[in-house]
TORPA-4810 file (N, C-alpha, C, O; in nm, 3 decimals):
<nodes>
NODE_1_-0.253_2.008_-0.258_-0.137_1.960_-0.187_-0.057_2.079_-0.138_-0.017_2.174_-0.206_X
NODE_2_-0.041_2.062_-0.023_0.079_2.181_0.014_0.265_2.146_0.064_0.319_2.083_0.155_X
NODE_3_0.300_2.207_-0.025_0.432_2.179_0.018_0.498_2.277_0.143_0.499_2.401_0.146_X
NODE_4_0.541_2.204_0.221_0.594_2.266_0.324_0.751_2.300_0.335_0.827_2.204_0.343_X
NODE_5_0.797_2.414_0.337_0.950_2.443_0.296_1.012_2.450_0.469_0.977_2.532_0.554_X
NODE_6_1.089_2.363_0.481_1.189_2.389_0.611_1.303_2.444_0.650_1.401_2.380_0.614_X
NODE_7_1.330_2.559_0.723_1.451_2.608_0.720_1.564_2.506_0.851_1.508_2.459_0.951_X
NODE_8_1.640_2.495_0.841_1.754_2.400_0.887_1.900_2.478_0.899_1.905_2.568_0.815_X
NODE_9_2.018_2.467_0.979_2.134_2.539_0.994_2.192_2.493_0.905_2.277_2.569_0.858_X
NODE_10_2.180_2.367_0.843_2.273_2.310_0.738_2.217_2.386_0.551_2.283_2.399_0.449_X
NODE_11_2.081_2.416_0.580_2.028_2.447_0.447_1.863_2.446_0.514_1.819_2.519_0.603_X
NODE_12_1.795_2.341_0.441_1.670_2.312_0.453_1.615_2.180_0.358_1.688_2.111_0.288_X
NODE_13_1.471_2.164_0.372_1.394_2.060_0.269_1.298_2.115_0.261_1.280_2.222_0.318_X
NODE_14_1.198_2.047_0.178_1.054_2.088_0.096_0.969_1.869_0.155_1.005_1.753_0.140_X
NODE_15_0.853_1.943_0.217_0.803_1.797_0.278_0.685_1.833_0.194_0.615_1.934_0.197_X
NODE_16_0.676_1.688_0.091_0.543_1.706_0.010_0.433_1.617_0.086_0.327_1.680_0.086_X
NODE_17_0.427_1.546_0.122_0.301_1.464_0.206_0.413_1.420_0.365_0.532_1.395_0.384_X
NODE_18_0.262_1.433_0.468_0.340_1.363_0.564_0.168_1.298_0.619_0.058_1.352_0.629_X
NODE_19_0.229_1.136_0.647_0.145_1.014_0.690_0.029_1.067_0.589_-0.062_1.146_0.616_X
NODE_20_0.054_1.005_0.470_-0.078_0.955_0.401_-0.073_0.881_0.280_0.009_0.918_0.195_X
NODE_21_-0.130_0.805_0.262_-0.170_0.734_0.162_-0.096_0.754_0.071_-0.133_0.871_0.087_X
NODE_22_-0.007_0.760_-0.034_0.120_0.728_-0.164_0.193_0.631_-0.178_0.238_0.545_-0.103_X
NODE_23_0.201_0.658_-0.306_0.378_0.562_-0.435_0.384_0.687_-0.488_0.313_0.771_-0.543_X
NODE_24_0.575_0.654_-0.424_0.670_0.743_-0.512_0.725_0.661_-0.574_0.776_0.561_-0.523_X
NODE_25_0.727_0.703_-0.749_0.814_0.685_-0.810_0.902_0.771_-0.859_0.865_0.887_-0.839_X
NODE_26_1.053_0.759_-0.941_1.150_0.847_-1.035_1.112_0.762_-1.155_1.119_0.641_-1.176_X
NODE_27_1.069_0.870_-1.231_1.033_0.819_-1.399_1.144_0.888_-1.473_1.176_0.994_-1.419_X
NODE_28_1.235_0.851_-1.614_1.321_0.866_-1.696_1.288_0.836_-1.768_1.279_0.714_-1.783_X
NODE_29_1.226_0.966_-1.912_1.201_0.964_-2.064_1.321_1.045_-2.070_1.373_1.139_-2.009_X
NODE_30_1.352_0.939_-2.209_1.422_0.960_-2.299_1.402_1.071_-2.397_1.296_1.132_-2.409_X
NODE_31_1.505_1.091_-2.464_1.467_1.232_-2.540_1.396_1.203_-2.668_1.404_1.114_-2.753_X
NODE_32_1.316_1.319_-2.649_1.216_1.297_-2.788_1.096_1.171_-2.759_1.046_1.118_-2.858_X
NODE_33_1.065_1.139_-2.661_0.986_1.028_-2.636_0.879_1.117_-2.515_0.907_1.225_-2.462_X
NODE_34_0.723_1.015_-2.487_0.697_1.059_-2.425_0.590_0.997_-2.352_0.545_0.897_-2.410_X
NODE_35_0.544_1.020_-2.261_0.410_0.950_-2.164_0.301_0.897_-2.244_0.302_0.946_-2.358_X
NODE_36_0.186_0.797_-2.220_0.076_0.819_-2.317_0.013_0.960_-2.239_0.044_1.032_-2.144_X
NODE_37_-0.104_0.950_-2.349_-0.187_1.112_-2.302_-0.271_1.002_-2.219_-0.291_0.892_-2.271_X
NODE_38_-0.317_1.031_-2.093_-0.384_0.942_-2.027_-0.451_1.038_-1.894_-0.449_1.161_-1.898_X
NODE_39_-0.502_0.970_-1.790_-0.583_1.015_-1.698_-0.591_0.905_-1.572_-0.557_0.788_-1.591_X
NODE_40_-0.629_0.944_-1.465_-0.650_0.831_-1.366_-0.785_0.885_-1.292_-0.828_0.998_-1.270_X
NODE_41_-0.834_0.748_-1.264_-0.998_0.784_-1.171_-0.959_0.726_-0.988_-1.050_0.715_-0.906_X
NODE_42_-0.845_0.702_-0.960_-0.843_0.670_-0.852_-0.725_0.781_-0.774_-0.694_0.782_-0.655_X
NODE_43_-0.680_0.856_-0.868_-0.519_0.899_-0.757_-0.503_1.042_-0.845_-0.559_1.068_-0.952_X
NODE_44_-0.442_1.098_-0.793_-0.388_1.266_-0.830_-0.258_1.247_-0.804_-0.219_1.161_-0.725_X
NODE_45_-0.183_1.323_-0.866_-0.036_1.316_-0.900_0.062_1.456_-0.876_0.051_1.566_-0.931_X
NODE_46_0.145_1.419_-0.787_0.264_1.532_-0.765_0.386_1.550_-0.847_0.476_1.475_-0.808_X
NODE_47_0.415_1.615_-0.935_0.544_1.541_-1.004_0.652_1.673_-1.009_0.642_1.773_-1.079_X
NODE_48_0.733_1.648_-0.934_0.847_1.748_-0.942_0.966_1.718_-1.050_1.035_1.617_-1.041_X
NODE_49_0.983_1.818_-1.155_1.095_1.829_-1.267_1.250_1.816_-1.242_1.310_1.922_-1.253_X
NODE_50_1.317_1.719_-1.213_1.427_1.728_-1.117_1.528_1.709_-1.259_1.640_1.744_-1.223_X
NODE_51_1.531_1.675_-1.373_1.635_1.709_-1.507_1.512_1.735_-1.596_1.421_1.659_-1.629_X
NODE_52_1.533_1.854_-1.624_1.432_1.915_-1.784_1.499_1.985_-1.835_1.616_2.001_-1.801_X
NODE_53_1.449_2.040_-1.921_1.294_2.084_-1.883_1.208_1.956_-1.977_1.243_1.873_-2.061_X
NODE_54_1.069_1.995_-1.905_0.972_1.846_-1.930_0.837_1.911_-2.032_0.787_2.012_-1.984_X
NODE_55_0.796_1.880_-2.119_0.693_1.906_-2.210_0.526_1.848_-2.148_0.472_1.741_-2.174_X
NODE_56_0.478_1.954_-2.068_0.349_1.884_-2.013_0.253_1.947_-2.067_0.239_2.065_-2.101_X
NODE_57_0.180_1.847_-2.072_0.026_1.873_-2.107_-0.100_1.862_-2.011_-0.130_1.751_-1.967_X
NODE_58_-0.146_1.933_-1.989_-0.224_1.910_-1.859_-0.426_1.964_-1.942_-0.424_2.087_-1.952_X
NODE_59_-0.499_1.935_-1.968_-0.596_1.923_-1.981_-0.566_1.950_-2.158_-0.504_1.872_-2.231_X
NODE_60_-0.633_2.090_-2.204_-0.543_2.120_-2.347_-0.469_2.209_-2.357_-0.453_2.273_-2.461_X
NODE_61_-0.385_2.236_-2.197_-0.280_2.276_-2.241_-0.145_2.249_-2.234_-0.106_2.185_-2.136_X
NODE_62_-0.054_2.288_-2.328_0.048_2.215_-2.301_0.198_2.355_-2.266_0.214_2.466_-2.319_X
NODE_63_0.275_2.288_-2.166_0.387_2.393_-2.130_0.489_2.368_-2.098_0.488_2.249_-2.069_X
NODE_64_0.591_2.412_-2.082_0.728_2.356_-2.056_0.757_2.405_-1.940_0.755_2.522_-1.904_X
NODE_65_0.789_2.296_-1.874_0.843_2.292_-1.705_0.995_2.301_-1.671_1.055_2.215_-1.736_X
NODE_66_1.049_2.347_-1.620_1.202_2.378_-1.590_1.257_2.302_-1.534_1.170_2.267_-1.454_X
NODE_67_1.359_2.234_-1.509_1.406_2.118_-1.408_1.400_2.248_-1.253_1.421_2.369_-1.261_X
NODE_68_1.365_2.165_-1.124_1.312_2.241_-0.998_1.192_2.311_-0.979_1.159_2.384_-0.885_X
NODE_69_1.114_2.273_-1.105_0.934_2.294_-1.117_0.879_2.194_-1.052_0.937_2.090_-1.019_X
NODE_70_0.717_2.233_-1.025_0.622_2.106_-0.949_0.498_2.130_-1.044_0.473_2.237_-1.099_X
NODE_71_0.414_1.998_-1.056_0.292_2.017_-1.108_0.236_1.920_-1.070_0.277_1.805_-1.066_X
NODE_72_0.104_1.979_-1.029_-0.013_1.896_-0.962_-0.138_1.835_-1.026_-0.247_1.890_-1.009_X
NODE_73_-0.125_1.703_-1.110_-0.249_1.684_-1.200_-0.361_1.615_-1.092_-0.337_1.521_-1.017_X
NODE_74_-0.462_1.672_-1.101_-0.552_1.638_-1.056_-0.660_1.534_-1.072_-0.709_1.558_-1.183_X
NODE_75_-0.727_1.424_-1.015_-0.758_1.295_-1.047_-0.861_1.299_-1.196_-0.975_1.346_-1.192_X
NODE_76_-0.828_1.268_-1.267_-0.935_1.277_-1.377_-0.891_1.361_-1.460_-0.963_1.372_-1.559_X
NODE_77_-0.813_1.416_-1.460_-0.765_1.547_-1.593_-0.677_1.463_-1.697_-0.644_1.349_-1.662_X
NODE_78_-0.646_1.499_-1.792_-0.588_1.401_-1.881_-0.482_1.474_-1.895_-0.494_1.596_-1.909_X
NODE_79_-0.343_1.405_-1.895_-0.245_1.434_-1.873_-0.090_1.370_-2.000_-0.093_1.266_-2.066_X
NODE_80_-0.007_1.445_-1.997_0.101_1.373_-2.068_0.268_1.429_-2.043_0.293_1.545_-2.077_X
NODE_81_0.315_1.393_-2.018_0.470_1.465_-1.971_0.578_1.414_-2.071_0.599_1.293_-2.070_X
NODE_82_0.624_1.463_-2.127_0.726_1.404_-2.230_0.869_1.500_-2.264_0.867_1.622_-2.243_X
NODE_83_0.980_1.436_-2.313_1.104_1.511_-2.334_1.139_1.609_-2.448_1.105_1.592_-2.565_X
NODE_84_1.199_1.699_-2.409_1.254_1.723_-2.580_1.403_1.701_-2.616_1.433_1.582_-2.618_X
NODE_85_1.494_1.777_-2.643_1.626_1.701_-2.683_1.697_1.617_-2.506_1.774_1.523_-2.529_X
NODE_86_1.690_1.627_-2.457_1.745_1.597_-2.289_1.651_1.546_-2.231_1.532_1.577_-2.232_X
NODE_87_1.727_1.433_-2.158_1.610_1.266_-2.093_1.580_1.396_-2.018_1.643_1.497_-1.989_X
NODE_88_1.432_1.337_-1.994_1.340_1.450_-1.866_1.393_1.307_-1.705_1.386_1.184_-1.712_X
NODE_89_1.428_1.369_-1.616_1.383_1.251_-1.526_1.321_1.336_-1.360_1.386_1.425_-1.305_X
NODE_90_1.232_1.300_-1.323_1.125_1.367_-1.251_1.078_1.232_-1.096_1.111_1.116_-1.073_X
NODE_91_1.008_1.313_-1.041_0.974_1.225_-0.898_0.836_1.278_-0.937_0.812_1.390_-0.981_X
NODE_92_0.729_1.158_-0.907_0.629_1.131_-0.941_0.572_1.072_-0.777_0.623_0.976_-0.719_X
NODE_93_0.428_1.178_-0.708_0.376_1.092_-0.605_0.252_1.110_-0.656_0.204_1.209_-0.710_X
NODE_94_0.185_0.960_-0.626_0.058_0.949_-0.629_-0.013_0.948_-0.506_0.018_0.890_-0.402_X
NODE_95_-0.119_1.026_-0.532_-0.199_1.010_-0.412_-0.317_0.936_-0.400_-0.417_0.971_-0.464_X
NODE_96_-0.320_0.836_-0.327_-0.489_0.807_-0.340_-0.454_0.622_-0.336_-0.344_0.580_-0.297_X
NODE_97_-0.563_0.533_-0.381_-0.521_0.442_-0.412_-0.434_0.408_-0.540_-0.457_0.457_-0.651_X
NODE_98_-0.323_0.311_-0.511_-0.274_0.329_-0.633_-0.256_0.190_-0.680_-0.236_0.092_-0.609_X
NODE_99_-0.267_0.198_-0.852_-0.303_0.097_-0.954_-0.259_0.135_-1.003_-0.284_0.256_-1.006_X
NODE_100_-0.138_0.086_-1.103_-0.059_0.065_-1.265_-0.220_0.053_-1.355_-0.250_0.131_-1.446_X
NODE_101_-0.291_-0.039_-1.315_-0.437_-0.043_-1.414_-0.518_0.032_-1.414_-0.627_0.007_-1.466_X
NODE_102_-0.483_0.169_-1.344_-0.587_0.261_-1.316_-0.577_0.388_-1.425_-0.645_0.490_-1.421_X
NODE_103_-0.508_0.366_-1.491_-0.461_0.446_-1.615_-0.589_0.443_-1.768_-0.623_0.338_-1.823_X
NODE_104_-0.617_0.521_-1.790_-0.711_0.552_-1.913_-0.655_0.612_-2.005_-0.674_0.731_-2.028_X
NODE_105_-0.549_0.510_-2.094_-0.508_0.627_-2.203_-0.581_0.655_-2.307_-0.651_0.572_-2.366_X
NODE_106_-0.569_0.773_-2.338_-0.641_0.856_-2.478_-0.574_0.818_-2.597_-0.643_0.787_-2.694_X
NODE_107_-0.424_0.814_-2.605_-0.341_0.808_-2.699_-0.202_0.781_-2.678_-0.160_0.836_-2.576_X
NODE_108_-0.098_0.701_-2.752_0.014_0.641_-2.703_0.074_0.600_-2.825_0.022_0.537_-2.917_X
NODE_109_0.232_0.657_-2.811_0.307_0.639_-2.929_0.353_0.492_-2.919_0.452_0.472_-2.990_X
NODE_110_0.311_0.386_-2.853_0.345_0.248_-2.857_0.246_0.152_-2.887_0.272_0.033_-2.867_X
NODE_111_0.119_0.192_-2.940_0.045_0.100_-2.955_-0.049_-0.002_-2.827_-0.125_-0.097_-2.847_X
NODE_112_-0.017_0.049_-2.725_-0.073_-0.011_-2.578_-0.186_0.095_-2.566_-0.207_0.214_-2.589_X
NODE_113_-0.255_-0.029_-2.509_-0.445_0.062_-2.486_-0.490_0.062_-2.336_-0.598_0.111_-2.304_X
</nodes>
């Protein structure tokens, strides 16, 4: 994915997709809570840190993201984003087809499979 940075007289923007295929969502974990560890076979994921910092895990590794960070999980990698003391809340684009049922979790602090 390439982000494109625009300069403007007022300031500027950052254009993450233009005309294609996405769902954007804003996701809000709570502190100390966190994503299941999961994966998708249909869509790849943009997710910019907009209040963190955010606890990600991206294949086996795991790192802490800064609020005004980006990370790009790629379709099939197994993934998990979660808080530590301060709600994480982040913008999430999917790319590709997108399905809520397209999710494969590995593991989940709620008991959902």
């Amino acid at each position: 994915m390439k982000i494109v940075k625009i300069k403007r007289p007022w300031g500027g923007f950052e254009r993450y997709c233009l005309n294609k295929q996405c769902t954007v969502k804003l996701l809000e974990i709570n502190p100390h809570e966190e994503l299941s560890l999961q994966s998708h076979k249909k869509r790849s994921e943009f997710c910019k840190i907009i209040n963190g910092p955010a606890v990600v895990t991206l294949g086996k590794k795991k790192r802490i993201i800064k609020s005004g960070k980006n990370v790009f999980i790629k379709k099939g990698v197994k993934h998990r984003i979660g808080a530590k003391e301060k709600k994480v809340l982040y913008l999430e684009i999917s790319f590709g087809k997108f399905d809520e049922l397209d999710e494969v979790r590995y593991s989940d602090d709620y008991g959902r499979k």
